[in-house]
C-alpha positions in Angstrom: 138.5 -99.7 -20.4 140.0 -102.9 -18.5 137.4 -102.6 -15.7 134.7 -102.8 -19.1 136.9 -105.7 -20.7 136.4 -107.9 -17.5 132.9 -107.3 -17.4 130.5 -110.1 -18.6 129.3 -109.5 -22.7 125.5 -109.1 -21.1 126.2 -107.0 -19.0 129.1 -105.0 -21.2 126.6 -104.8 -24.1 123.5 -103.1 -21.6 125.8 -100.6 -20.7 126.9 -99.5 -24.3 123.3 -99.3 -25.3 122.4 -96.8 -21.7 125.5 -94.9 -23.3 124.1 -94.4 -26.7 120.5 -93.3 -24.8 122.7 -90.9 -22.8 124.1 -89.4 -25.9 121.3 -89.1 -27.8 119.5 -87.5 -24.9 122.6 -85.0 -24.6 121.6 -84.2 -28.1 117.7 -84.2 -27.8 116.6 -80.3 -27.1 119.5 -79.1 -29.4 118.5 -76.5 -32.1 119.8 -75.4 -35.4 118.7 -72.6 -37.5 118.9 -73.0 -41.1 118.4 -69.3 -43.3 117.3 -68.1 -46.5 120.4 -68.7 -48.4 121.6 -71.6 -46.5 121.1 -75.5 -47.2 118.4 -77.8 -45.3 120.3 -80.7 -46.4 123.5 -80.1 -44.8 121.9 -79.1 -41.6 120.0 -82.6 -42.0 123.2 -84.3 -42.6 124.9 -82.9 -39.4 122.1 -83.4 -37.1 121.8 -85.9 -34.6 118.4 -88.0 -33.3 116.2 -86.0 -31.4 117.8 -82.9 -33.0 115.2 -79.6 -34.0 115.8 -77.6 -37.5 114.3 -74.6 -37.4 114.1 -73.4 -41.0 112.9 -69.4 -42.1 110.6 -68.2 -44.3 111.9 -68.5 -48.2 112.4 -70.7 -50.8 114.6 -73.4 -51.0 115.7 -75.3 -54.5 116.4 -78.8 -52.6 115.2 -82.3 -52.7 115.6 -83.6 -48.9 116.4 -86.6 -47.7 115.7 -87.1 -44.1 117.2 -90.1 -42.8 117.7 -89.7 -39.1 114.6 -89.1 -36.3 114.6 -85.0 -36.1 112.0 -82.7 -36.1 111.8 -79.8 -39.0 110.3 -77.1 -38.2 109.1 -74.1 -40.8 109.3 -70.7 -38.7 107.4 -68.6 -41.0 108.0 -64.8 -41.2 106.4 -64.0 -44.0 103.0 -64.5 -45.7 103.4 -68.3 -46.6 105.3 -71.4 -45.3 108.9 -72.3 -46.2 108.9 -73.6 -49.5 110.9 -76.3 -50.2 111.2 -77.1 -54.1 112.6 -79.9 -56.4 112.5 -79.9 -60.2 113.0 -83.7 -60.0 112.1 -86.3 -57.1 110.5 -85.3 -54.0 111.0 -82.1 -52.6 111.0 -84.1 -49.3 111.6 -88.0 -49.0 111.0 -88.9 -45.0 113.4 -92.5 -44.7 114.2 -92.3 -40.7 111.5 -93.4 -38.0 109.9 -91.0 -36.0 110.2 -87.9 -37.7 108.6 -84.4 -36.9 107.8 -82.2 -39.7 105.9 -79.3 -38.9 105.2 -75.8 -41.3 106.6 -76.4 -44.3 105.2 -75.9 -47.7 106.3 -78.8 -50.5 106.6 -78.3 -54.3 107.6 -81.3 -56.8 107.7 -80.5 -59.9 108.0 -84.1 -60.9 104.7 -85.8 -62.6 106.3 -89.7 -62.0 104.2 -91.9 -60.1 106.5 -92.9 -57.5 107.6 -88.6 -56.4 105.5 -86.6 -54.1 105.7 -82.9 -52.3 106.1 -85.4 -49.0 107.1 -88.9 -49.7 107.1 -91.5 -46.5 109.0 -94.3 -46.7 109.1 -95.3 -42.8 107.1 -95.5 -39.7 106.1 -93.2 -36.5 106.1 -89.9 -38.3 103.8 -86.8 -38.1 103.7 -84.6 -40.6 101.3 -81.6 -39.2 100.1 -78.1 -40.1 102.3 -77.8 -43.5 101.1 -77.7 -47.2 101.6 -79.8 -49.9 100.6 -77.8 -53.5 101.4 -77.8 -56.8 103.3 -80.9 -57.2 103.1 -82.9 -61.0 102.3 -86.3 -58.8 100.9 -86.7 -55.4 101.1 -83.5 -52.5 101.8 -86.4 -49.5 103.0 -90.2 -50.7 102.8 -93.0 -47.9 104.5 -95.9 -49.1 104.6 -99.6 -47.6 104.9 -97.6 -44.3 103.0 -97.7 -40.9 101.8 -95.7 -38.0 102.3 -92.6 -39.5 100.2 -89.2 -38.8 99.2 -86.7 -41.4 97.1 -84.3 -39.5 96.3 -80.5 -40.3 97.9 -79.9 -43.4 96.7 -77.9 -46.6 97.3 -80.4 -49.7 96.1 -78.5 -53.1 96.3 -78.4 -56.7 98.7 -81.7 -57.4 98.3 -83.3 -60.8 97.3 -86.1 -59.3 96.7 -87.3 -55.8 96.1 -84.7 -53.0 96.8 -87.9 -50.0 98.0 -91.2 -51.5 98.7 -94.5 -49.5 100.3 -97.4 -51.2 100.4 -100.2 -49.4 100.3 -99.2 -46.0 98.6 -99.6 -42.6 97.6 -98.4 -39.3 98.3 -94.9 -40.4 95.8 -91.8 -39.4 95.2 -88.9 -41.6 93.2 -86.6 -39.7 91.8 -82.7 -39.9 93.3 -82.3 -43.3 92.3 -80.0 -46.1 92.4 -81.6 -49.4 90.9 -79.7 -52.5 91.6 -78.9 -56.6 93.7 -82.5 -57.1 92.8 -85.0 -59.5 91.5 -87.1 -56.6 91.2 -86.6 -52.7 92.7 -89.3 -51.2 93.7 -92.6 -52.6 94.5 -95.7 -51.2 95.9 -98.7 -53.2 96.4 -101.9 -51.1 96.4 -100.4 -48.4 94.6 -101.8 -44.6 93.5 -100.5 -41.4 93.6 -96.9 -41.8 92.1 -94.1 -40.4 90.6 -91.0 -42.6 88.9 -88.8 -40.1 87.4 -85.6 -40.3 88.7 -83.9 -43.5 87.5 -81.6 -45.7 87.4 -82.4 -49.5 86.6 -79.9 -51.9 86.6 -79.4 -55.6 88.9 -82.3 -56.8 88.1 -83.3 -60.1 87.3 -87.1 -59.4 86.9 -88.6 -56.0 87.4 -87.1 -52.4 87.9 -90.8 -51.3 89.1 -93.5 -53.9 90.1 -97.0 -52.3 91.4 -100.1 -54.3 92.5 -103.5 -53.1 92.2 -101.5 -49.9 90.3 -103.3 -46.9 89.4 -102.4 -42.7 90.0 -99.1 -43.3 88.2 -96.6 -41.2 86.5 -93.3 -42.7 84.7 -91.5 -40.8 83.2 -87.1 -40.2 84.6 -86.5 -43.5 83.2 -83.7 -45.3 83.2 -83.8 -48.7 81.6 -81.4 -51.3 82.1 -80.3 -55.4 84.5 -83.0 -56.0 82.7 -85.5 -58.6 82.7 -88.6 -56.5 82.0 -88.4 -52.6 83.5 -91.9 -52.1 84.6 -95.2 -54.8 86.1 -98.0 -53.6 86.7 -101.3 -55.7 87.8 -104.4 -55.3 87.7 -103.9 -50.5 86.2 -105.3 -48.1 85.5 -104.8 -44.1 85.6 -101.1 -44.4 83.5 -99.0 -42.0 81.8 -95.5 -43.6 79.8 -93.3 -41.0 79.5 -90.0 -39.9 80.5 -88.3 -42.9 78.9 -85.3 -44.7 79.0 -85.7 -48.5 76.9 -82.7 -50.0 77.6 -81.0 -53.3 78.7 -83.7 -55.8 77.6 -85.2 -58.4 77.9 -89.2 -56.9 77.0 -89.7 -53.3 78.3 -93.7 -51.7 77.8 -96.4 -55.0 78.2 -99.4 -53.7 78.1 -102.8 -56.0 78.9 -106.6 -55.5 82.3 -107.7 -57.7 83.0 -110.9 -57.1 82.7 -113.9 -54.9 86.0 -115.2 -55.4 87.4 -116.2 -51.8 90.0 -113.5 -52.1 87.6 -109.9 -52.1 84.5 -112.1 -50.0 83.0 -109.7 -47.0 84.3 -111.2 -43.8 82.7 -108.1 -42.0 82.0 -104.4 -42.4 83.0 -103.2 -45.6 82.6 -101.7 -48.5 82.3 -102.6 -52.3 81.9 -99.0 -54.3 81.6 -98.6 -58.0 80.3 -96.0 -60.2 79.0 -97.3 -63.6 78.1 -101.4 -62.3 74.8 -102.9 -63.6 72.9 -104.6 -61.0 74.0 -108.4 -60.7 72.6 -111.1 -61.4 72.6 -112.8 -59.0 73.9 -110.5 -56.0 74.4 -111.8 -52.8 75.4 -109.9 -49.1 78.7 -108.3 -49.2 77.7 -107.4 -45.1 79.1 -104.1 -46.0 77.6 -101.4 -43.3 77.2 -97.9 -44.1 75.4 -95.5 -41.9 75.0 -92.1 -39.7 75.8 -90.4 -43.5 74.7 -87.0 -45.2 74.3 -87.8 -48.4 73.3 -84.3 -50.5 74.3 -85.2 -54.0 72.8 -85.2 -57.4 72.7 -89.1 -57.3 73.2 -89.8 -53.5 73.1 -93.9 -53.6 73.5 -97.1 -55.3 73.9 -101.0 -54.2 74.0 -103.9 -56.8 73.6 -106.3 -54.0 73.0 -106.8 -50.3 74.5 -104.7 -47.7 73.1 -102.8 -44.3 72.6 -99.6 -45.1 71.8 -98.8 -41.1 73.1 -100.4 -37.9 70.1 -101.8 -36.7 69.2 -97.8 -34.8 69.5 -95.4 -37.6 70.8 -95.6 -40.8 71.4 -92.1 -43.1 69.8 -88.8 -44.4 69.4 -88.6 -48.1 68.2 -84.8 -49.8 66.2 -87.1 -52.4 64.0 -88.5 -49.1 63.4 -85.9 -46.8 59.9 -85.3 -47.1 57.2 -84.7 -44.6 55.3 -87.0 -47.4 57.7 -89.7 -46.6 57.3 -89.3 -43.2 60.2 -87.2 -42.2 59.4 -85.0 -39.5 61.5 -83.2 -37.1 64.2 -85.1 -36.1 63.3 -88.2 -36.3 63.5 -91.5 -38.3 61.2 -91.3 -41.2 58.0 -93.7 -41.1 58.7 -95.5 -44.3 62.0 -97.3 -45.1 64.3 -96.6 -48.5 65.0 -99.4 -50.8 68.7 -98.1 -52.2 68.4 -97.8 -56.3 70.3 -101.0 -57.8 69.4 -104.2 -55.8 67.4 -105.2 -52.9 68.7 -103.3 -50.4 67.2 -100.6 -47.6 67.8 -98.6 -45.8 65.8 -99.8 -42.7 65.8 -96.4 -40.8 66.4 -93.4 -42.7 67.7 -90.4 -40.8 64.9 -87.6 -41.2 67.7 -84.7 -40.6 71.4 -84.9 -41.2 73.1 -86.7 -38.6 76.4 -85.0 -39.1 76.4 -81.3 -38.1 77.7 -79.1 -41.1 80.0 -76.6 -39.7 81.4 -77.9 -36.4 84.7 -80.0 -35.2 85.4 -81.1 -31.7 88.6 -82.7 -30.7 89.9 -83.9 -27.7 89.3 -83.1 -23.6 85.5 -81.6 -25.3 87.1 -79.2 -27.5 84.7 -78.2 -29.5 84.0 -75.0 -32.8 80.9 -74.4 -34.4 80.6 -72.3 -37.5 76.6 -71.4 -38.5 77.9 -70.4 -42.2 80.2 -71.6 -44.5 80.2 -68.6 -47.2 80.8 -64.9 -45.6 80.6 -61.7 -46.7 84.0 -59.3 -47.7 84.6 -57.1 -44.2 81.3 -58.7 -42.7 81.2 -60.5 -38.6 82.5 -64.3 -38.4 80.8 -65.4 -34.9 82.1 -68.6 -33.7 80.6 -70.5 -31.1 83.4 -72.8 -29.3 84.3 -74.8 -26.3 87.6 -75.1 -25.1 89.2 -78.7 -23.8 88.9 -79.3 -20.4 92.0 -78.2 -18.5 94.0 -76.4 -21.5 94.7 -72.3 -22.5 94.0 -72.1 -25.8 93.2 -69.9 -28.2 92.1 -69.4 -31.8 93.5 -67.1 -34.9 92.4 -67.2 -38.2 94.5 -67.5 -41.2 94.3 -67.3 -44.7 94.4 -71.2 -46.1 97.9 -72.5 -47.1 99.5 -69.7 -45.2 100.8 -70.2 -41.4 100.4 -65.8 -41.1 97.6 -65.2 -38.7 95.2 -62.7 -39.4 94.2 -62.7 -35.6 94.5 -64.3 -32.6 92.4 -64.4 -29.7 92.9 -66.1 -26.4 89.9 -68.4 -25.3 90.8 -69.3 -21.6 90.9 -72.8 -20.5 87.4 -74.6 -19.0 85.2 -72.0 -21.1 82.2 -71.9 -23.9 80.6 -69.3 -25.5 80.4 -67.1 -28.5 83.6 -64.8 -30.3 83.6 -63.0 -33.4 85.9 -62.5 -36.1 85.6 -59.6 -38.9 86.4 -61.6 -42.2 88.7 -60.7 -45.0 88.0 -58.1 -47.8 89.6 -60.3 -49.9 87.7 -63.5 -51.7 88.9 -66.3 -51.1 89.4 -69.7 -48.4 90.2 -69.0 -44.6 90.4 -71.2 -41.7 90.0 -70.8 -37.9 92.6 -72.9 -35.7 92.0 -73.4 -32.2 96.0 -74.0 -30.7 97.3 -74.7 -27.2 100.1 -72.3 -25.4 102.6 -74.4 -27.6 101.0 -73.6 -31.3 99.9 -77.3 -31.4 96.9 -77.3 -33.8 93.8 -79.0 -31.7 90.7 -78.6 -34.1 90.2 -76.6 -37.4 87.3 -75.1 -39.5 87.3 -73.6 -42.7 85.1 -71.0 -44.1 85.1 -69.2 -47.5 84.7 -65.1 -47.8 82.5 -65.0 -51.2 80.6 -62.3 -53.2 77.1 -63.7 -53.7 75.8 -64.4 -57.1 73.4 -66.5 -58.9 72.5 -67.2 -62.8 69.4 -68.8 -64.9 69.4 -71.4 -67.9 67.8 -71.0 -70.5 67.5 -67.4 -70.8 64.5 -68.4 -72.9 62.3 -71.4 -72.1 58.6 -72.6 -72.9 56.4 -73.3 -69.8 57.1 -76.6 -67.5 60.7 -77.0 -69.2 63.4 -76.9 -66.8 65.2 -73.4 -65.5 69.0 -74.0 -63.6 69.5 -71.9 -61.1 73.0 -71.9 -60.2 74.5 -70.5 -57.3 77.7 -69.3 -55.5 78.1 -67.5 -51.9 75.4 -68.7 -50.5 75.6 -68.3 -46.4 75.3 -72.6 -45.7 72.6 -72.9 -43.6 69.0 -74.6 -44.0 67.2 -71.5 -44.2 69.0 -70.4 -47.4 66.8 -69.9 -50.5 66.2 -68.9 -53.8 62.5 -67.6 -54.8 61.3 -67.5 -58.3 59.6 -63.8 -58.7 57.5 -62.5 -62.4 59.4 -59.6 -63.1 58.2 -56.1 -61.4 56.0 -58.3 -58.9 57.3 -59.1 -55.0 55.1 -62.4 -54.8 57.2 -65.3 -54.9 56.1 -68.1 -57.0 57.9 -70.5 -56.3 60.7 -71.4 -54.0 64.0 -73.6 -53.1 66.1 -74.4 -50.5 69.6 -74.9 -50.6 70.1 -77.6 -48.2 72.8 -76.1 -46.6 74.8 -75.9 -49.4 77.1 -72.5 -50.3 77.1 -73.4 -54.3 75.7 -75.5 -56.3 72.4 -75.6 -58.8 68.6 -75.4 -58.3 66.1 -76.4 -61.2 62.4 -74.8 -61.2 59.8 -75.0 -63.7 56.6 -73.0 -64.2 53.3 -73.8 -66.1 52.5 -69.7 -66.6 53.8 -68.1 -69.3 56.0 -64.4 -68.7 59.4 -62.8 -67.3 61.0 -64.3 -63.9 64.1 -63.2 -61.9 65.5 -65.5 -59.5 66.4 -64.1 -56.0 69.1 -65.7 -53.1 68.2 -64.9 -49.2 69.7 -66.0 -46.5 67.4 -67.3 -44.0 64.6 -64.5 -42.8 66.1 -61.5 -44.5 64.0 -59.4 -46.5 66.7 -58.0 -48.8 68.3 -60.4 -51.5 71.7 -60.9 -51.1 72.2 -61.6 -55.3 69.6 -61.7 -58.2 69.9 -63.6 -61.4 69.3 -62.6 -65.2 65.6 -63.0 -66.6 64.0 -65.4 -68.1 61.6 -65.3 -70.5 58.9 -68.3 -70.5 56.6 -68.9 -73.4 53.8 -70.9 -73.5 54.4 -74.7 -74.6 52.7 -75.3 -78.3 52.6 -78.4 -79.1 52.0 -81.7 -76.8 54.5 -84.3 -76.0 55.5 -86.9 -73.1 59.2 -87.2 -72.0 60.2 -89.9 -68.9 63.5 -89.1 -67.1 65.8 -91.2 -66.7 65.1 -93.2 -69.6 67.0 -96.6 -67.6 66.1 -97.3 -64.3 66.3 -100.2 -61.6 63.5 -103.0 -61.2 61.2 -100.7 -59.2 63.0 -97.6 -59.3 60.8 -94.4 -60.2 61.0 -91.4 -63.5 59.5 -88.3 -63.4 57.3 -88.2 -66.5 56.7 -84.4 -68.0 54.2 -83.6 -70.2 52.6 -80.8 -72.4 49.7 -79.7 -74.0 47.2 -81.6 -71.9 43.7 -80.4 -72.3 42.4 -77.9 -69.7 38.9 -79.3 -69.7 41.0 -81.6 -67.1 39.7 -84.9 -68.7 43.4 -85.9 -70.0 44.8 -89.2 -68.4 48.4 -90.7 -68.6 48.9 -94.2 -68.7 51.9 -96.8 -68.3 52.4 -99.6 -71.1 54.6 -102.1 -72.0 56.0 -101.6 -74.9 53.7 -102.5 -78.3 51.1 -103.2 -75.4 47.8 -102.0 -76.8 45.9 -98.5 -75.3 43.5 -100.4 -73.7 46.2 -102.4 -71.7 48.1 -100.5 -69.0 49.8 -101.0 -66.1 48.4 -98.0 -64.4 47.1 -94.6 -65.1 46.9 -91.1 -63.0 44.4 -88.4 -64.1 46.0 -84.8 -65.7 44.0 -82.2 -63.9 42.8 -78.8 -65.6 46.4 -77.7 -66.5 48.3 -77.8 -69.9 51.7 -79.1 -68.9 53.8 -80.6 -65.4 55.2 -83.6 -64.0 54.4 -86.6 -62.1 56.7 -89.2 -60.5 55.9 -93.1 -61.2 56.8 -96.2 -59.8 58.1 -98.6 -62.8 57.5 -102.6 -62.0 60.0 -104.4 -60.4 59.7 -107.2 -63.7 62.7 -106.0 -66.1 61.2 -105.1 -69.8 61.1 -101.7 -71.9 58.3 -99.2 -71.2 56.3 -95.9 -72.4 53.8 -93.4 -71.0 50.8 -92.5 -73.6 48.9 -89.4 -72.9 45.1 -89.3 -73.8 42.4 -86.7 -74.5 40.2 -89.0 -72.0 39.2 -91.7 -70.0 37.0 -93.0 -72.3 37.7 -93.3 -75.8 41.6 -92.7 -75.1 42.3 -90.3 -77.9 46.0 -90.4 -78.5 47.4 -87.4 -77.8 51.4 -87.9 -77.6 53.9 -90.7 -76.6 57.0 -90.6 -74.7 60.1 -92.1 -75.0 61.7 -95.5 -73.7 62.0 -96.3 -70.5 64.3 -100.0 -69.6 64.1 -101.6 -66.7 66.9 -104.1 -66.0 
């Protein structure tokens, strides 16, 4: 102590902090095991930095507060996580920097806006391979933090928000599985962040929701059921690419807000909205969106002017993918795709999907490929996979939301090829998980073990009117299809496909009268895997005209039905403004020999109200029905 005291205060005070490092360090690879029984807390309080808590499978009625740099770690030896619950607050509130938490399930039972399963409130953590379910708010809360890392984790069923960022930046949230919350992921104010190559299924709004939220980067998402693929309001100089968004009922809406110096584009971004009218007087946001799936009941919309491709390729959409269109092969399509809302296009639409269904890769070329999404009980699982250059690693498969493997198998190190797993006889969602020698998660992909089955609406339906075919189980790939068959006949008479898609609907329609069944292959097999209820079809009596939808963009298209044309094939359909007189149209297409069907028209790009009048002929125009309004605006 006097040889310190004479020292100089630099050099005394370098020294005190090469003793605190030394301390820590004595401190670092120290473990403590906390059992069913016992309190997390307390083992948190007595812990030093660097310090590992090694928890056991149960449940445990706490709300933590971690406020020192240690890693928690759930050790499961039973068939879930740890379970750490709170009636009130967050079952676990991170405060210190750098924290590990790794295999633990959270449970809040608290619905207040500011609680989570996982609340952050500091910087440099990871939070990998646990769950987050169940919780009355949000299943992981990032708040006015930074540089945090949420990657692997199971986050289901939260009354609210599966992933929510308030506020924060430079975080990454990566390889996540998200499903059955209110919405996917939410951020709120929040800049810079990176939402990469999660899985969003089945949450009741949006997969991705951004507000006030700007340079954020979101990218091989996959997203599918949820009702929203992506919505952001109010952002700017985001960048959208590579994702998959198949299966929900909005695709990317993109619409123009304000030009208020505050929310102006200064680059790549995005403005997204659902329900917008097209502006007035829109004007470029520079927002660029491109390399996308988009398989959605309404895949696209843009109120002003934005680059839907980079200048090489811009994004597959299931409502242009026809050899018609020119989309062959895969290639760019021949035509370009002005987006519905604006004046925007889509300079270079992708004739295939750009983003392969089924597959992650991760880093050093590690790469899984599933060729299904939907498996039989008991049936064969074959992965095709390549492991990272230089690594052992191996892959197991696991129930999702559990950390029990179901099997392991070892992969090698520097090796590709093909391995097969024999799937659960029990229904539900699995995952494979390709780890290192240490149990670190690299890459993940999930897969669902389903029954096949399909149904038909109506049950009773007149000729030309629309049947729903909805399905569940199918296999996922682009040879899956449903056939329309008369019942006690093995012709088909018409088919679907299923674009890839494991649920969802199919509409057909038929101009002959009689009984149908609907049947679901996969691919080339020649049994069905599920057949649906009959349908009876009665021929149409009566005529009548109905256009769908009856509001539409300045040159946007409706698919106008009709029934009880004459089958002497001299019936014509024309367009008309509205009160315009017969003799007047803007266009007309000739009927054909058949009694009822559709065609698609083009309305004018000049905003008004319009109808489609069906005649007897050409030549005296008989009047034979009228359909409703269509607007333009």
């Amino acid at each position: 102590m006097v040889f310190m005291m004479g020292m100089p205060k630099k050099t005394l005070r370098i020294l005190c902090i090469l003793l605190a490092f030394m301390l820590m360090a004595c401190c670092a690879n120290s473990v403590v095991y906390v059992k069913q029984g016992e309190q997390i807390q307390s083992a948190i309080n007595a812990a030093s930095p660097g310090e590992t808590i090694e928890i056991d499978s149960g449940v445990y009625q706490e709300s933590l507060v971690v406020d020192r740099s240690i890693i928690l770690k759930g050790i499961s030896s039973a068939d879930s996580l740890p379970r750490v619950e709170s009636e009130s607050g967050s079952a676990i509130t991170i405060k210190a920097d750098g924290v590990i938490l790794e295999g633990l399930w959270a449970k809040s039972a608290s619905g207040w806006t500011g609680d989570a399963g996982i609340l952050v409130l500091s910087d440099d953590n990871i939070i990998r391979n646990s769950m987050a379910s169940g919780c009355g708010n949000a299943g992981i809360l990032i708040q006015e933090a930074s540089n945090n890392t949420v990657a692997g984790n199971v986050v289901q069923g939260n009354g609210n928000d599966g992933l929510l960022l308030k506020n924060s930046s430079l975080n990454r949230l990566k390889n996540n599985k998200v499903n059955d919350n209110r919405y996917g992921c939410k951020l709120t104010g929040s800049e810079n962040n990176r939402i990469i190559g999660n899985v969003f299924l089945n949450n009741k709004y949006e997969a991705i929701n951004l507000q006030e939220s700007h340079a954020n980067l979101i990218e091989d998402n996959y997203a599918s059921g949820n009702d929203g693929a992506l919505l952001a309001d109010n952002c700017r100089d985001n960048v959208v690419r590579g994702n998959d968004f198949t299966g929900n009922l909005k695709g990317i809406y993109l619409s123009y807000l304000s030009s208020s110096s505050d929310v102006q584009s200064k680059g790549k971004g995005v403005v997204i909205s659902y329900n917008s009218m097209p502006s007035t007087d829109s004007v470029s946001s520079n927002n660029s969106i491109y390399q996308n799936n988009l398989t959605n009941q309404k895949n696209a919309r843009d109120d002003s002017l934005n680059n839907w491709d980079n200048g090489k390729i811009g994004n597959n959409y299931s409502d242009f993918n026809d050899p018609a269109e020119g989309c062959k092969g895969n290639k760019i399509c021949d035509s370009e795709l002005s987006i519905p809302g604006g004046s925007s296009v889509d300079r270079y639409p992708a004739a295939a999907p750009v983003h392969v269904s089924g597959r992650s890769t991760g880093p050093g070329g590690a790469a899984m490929q599933l060729y299904g999404k939907s498996y039989l009980p008991g049936k064969s699982v074959l992965l095709n996979y390549t492991a990272p250059v230089g690594q052992e690693v191996w892959v197991e498969l696991t129930a999702s939301g559990t950390n029990n493997p179901l099997d392991d198998i070892s992969l090698g190190q520097n090796n590709s090829g093909d391995v097969s797993f024999i799937a659960s006889e029990d229904v539900g969602s699995y995952q494979l998980i390709m780890h290192d020698k240490n149990g670190t998660q690299l890459i993940s992909l999930p897969f669902n073990v389903t029954v096949p089955s399909i149904s038909a609406t109506p049950e009773k339906a007149y000729t030309c009117e629309k049947i729903t075919v909805t399905f569940r189980g199918a296999y996922g790939s682009k040879g899956d299809w449903i056939g329309m068959y008369p019942v006690g006949s093995s012709d088909v008479a018409s088919r679907q496909t299923l674009g890839s898609n494991e649920e969802g609907s199919v509409v057909f329609t038929t101009s002959e009268a009689g009984s149908y069944l609907f049947k679901m292959y996969f691919g080339v097999d020649s049994a069905p895997m599920a057949t649906s209820n009959a349908v009876e079809i009665k021929t149409t009596d009566g005529k009548k005209v109905v256009a769908e939808p009856s509001h539409v963009s300045p040159g946007g298209t409706v698919t106008v039905t009709f029934w009880g044309a004459p089958l002497s094939g001299t019936g014509v359909i024309g367009m008309y403004g509205m009160t315009r007189p017969d003799k007047f149209d803007s266009g007309k297409k000739p009927i054909g020999a058949r009694s009822c069907g559709s065609m698609v028209w083009t309305l004018p790009s000049t905003p008004g109200q319009y109808d489609f009048r069906m005649f007897q002929d050409d030549v005296n125009r008989p009047l034979l029905a009228q359909s409703n309004v269509v607007t333009v605006s």
